[in-house]
C-alpha positions as CSV (number, residue, x, y, z in Angstrom):
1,X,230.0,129.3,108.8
2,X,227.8,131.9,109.5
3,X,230.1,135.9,110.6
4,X,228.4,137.6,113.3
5,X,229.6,141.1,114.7
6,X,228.9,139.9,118.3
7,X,231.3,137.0,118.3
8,X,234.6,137.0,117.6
9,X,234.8,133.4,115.7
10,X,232.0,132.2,113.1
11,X,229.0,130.6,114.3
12,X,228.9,126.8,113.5
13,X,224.9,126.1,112.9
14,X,225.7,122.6,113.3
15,X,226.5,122.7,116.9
16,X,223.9,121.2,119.3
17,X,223.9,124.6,121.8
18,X,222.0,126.2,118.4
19,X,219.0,123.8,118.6
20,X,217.0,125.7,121.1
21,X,218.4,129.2,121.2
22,X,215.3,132.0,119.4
23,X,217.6,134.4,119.4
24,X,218.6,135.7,115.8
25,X,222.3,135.3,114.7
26,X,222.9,138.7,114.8
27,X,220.8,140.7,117.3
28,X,221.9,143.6,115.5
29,X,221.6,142.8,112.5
30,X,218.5,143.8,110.0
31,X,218.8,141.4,107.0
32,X,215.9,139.2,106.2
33,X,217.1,135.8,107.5
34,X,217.6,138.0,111.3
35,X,214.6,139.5,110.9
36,X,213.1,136.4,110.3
37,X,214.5,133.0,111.6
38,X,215.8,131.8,114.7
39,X,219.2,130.0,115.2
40,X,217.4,127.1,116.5
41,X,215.2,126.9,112.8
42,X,218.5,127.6,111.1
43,X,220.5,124.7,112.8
44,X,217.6,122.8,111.9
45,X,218.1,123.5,108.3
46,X,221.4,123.0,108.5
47,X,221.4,119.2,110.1
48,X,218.4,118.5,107.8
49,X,220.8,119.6,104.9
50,X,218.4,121.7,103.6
51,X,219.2,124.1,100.5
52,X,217.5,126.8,101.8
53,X,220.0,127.2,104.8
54,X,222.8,128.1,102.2
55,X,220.3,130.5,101.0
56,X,219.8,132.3,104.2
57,X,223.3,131.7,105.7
58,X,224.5,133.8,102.1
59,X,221.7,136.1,102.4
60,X,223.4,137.4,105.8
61,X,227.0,136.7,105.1
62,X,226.3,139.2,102.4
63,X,224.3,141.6,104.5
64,X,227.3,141.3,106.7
65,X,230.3,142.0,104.3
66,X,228.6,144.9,103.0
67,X,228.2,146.8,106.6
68,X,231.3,145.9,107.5
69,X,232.9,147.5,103.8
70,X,230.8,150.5,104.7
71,X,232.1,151.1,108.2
72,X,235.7,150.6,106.8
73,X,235.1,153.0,103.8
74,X,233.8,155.6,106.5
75,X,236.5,155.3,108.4
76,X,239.1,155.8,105.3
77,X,237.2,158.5,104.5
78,X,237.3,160.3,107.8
79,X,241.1,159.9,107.9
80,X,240.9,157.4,110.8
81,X,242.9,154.4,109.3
């Protein structure tokens, strides 16, 4: 499962409505598997049970867990939870 700020479940790659949309997973988001690949390459990886889409699946996961610790360390810091 791929997290994505826009959505409010996990995108499943494996799902046919990902094999022709060029859009990133994350419009917003700046790691190098957005900046790079498509979710219509990335389901392709996926079906193809390619390594290289755990690679890039983990390379944003990541990207994504650490923007959302830094938004919720901000907001500890400025007394707002």
């Amino acid at each position: 499962s791929i997290l994505v700020a826009e959505e409010p479940k996990p995108l499943d790659l494996r799902k046919k409505k990902f094999q022709t949309e060029s859009i990133p997973l994350s419009p917003s988001c700046d790691c190098y598997t957005c900046k790079r690949f498509s979710r219509a390459y990335l389901h392709h990886l996926c079906r193809a049970n390619e390594p290289t889409f755990w690679t890039l699946a983990s390379i944003h996961n990541l990207k994504f867990m650490t923007n959302s610790m830094q938004k919720i360390r901000k907001q500890i810091l400025d007394g707002v939870v």
